[in-house]
C-alpha positions in Angstrom: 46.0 21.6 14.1 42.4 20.4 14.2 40.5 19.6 10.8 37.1 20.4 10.8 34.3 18.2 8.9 31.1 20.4 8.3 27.9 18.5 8.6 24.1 19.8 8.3 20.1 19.3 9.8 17.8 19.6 7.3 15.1 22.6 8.3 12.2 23.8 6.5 13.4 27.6 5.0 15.6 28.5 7.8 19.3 27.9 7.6 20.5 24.8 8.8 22.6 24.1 11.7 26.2 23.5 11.6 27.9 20.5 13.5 31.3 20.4 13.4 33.4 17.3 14.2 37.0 17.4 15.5 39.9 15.1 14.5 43.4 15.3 15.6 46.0 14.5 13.6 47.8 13.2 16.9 45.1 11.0 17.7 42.9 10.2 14.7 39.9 8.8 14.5 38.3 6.7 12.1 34.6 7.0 10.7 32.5 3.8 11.0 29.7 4.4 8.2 30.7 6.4 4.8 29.8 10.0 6.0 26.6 11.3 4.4 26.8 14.8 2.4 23.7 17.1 2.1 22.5 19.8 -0.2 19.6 22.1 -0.7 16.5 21.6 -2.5 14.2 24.3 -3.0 11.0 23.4 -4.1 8.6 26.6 -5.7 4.7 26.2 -5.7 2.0 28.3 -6.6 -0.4 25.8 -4.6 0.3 23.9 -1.2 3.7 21.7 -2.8 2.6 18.6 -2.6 3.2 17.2 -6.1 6.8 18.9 -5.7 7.4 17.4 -2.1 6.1 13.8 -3.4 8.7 14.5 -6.3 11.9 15.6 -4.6 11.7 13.3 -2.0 11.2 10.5 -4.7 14.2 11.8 -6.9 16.6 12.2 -3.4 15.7 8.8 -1.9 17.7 7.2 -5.1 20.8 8.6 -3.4 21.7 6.8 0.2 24.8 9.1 0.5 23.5 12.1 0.3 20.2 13.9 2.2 18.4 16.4 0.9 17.8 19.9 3.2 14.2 20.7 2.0 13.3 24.4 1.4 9.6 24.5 0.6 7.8 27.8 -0.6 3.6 27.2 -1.2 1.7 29.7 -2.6 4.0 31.6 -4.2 1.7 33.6 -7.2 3.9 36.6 -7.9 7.1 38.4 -8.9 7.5 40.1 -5.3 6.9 36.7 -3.3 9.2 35.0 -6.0 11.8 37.7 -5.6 11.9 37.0 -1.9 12.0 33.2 -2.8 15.6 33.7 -4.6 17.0 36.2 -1.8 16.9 32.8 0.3 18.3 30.4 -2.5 21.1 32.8 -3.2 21.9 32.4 0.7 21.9 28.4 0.3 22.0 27.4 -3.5 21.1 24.6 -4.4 18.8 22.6 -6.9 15.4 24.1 -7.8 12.2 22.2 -8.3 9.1 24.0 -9.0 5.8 24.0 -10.1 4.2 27.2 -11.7 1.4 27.2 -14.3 2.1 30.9 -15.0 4.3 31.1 -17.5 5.7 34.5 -17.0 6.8 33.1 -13.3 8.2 30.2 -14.8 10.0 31.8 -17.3 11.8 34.1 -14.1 12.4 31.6 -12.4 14.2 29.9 -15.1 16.2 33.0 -16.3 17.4 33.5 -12.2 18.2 30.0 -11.9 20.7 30.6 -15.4 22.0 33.2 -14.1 23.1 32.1 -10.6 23.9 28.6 -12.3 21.8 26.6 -10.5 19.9 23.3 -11.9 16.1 24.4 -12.4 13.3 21.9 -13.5 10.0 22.4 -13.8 8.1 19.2 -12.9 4.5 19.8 -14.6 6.1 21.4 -18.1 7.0 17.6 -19.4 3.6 16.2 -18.1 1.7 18.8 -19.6 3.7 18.8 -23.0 2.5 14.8 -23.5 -1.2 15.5 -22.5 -1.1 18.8 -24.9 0.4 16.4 -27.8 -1.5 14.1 -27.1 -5.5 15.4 -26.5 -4.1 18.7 -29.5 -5.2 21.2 -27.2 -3.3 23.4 -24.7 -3.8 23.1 -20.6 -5.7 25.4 -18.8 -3.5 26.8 -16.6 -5.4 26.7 -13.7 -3.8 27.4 -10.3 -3.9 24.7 -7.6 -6.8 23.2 -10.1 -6.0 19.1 -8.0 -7.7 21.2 -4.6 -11.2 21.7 -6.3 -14.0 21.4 -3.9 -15.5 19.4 -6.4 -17.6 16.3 -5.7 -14.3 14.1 -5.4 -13.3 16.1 -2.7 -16.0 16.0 -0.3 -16.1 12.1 -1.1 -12.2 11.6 0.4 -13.7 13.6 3.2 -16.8 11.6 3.8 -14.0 8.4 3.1 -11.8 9.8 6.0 -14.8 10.6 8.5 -15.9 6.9 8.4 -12.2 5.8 8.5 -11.4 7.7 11.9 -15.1 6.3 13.8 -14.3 3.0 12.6 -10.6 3.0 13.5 -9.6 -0.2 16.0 -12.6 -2.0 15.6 -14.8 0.7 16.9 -18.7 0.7 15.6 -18.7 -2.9 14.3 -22.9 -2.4 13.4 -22.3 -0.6 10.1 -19.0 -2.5 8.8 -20.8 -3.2 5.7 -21.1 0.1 4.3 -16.8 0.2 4.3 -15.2 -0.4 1.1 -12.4 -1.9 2.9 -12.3 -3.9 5.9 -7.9 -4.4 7.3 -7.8 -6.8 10.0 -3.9 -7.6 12.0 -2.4 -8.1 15.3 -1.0 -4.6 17.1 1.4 -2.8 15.0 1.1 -4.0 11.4 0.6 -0.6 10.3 -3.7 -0.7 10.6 -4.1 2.4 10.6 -2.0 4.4 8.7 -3.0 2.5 5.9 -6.3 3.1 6.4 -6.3 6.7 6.5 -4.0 6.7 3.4 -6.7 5.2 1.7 -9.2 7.3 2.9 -7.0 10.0 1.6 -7.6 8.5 -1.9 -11.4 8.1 -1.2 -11.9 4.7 -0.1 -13.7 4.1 3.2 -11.9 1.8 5.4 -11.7 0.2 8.7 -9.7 -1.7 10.4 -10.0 -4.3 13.6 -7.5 -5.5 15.5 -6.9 -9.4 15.7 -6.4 -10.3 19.5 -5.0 -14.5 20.1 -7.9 -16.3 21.2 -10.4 -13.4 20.7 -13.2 -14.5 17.6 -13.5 -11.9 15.1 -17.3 -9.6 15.3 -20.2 -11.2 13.8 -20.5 -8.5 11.9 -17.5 -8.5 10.0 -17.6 -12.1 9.3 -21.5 -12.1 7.6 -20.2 -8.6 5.7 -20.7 -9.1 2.1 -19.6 -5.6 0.6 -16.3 -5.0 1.7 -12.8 -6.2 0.7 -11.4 -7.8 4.0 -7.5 -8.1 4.0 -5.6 -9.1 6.7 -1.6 -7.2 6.9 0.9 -9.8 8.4 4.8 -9.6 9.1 7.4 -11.3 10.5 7.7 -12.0 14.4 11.0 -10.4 14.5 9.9 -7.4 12.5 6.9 -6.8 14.9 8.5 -7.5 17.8 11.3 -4.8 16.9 8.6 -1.9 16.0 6.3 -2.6 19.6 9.8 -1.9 21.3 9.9 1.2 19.7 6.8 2.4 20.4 5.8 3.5 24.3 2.7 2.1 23.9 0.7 -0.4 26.6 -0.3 -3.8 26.4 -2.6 -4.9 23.7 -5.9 -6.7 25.3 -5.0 -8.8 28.1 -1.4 -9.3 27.5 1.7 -8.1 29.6 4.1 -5.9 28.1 6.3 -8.6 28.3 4.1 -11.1 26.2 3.9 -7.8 24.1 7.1 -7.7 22.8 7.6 -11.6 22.8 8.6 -13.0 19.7 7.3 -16.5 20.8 4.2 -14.9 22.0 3.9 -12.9 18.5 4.4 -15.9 16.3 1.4 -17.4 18.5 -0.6 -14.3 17.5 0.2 -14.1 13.9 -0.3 -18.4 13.3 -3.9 -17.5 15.3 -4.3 -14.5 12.3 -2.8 -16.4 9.5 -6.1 -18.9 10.8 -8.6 -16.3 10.9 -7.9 -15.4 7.4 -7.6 -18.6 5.7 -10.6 -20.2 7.4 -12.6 -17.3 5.6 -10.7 -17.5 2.5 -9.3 -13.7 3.1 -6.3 -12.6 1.5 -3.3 -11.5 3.4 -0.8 -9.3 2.4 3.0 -9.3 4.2 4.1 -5.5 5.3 7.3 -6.8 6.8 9.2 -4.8 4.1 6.4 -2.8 3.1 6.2 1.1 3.1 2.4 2.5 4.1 2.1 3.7 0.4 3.2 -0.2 -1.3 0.5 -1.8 1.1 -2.3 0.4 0.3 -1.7 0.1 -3.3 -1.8 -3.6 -3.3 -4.8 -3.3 -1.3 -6.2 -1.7 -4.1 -4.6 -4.0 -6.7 -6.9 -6.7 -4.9 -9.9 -4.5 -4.8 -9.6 -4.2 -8.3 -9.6 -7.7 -8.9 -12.2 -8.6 -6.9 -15.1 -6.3 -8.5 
């Protein structure tokens, strides 16, 4: 008689899809890798869920075995929506996460959670608690009060239009009015840190270093900008361009694309570029987007 081993997708408030593997006590079979579990986490905002989403997925990532099917509700800024909120965790419980600055919400979300036994945090209560002890008056309780069109606001905007026309090494003329300045060979993640920092505020571009091409005139006589170059290992590089379906970069074949031989060649000619100019150079090789931008910034920060 057949056994059957449930396993999950993760979907966004829909119910998830269920694979089932077969095994045959005849003819068994024997699982490679440890067999991940999943569970539900539902994650209650009364503004887009950002904070929460950052949270949870900081909190599940300490777990390898077990993947987190992510249940996100934004906006939600009264009893009916909220009501409608716990019809679907009652159909897939799970752990709650949530972030509501009324308190009469919070406090029904905590009492449903009690009752239907399920683990319920609220992720702002702590935070707020310290800065209440702490400055002796109470918070404001302002809904969604990070999304302000205040004058930081229209800054990271301004930050993120400059970032996107000066992407690649497009319009070289006005380089000096970036904050930041990321120079590399094809696919050490240019771009994506870019645009997280511009996210924060910070105008950046970035240039691609080709082998045997000199950098623009204009980035070498900038005197404003930081100018970092990102780095990695040859084998690291060459296994991300052969994931990505993406051409030739500058006059090379996709062969020489994807060479490690060729890439060592192209990160020696970088590791050049930045030393003869006394740049500093930061390895991504193990790097997530968010760790490179924020020693980006650690340098900034030295530098003023």
């Amino acid at each position: 008689m057949d056994k059957h081993a449930p396993a999950y997708i993760a979907g966004n408030r829909s119910r998830p899809e269920r694979l089932t593997v077969h095994t045959s006590a005849q003819h068994p079979t024997y699982p490679v890798n440890k067999p991940q579990s999943f569970f539900h986490l539902h994650l209650i905002s009364d503004a887009t869920g950002e904070t929460l989403l950052a949270a949870g997925r900081a909190a599940s990532a300490q777990y390898k075995d077990a993947r987190a099917i992510e249940h996100i509700y934004p906006l939600i800024r009264t009893e009916k929506q909220l009501q409608k909120v716990f019809d679907e965790i009652d159909s897939e419980p799970g752990i709650i996460l949530y972030t509501i600055v009324d308190q009469n919400l919070a406090r029904l979300i905590d009492e449903r959670a009690a009752t239907m036994g399920l683990p319920c945090v609220s992720v702002l209560e702590p935070v707020l608690s310290v800065f209440q002890s702490y400055l002796g008056t109470p918070a404001g309780r302002r809904v969604g009060a990070q999304h302000v069109l205040d004058a930081d606001y229209f800054r990271r905007i301004d930050a993120l239009n400059f970032t996107m026309e000066h992407d690649d090494g497009q319009m070289p003329a006005d380089i000096d009015d970036a904050d930041i300045v990321i120079i590399g060979i094809s696919r050490t993640s240019k771009t994506p840190t870019s645009i997280y920092l511009a996210n924060r505020g910070i105008k950046t571009a970035n240039i691609p270093i080709v082998l045997g091409v000199p950098m623009p005139d204009e980035l070498i006589s900038a005197k404003r900008p930081l100018i970092v170059g990102l780095i990695a290992t040859a084998e690291r590089i060459s296994h991300v361009r052969q994931n990505r379906l993406l051409g030739a970069a500058g006059a090379y074949s996709s062969a020489d694309y994807v060479d490690r031989a060729t890439i060592t060649e192209e990160l020696a000619y970088a590791r050049q570029i930045c030393t003869r100019h006394n740049w500093p150079m930061i390895d991504v090789s193990r790097r997530s987007i968010e760790e490179t931008a924020a020693a980006i910034v650690a340098l900034r920060g030295k530098t003023r």
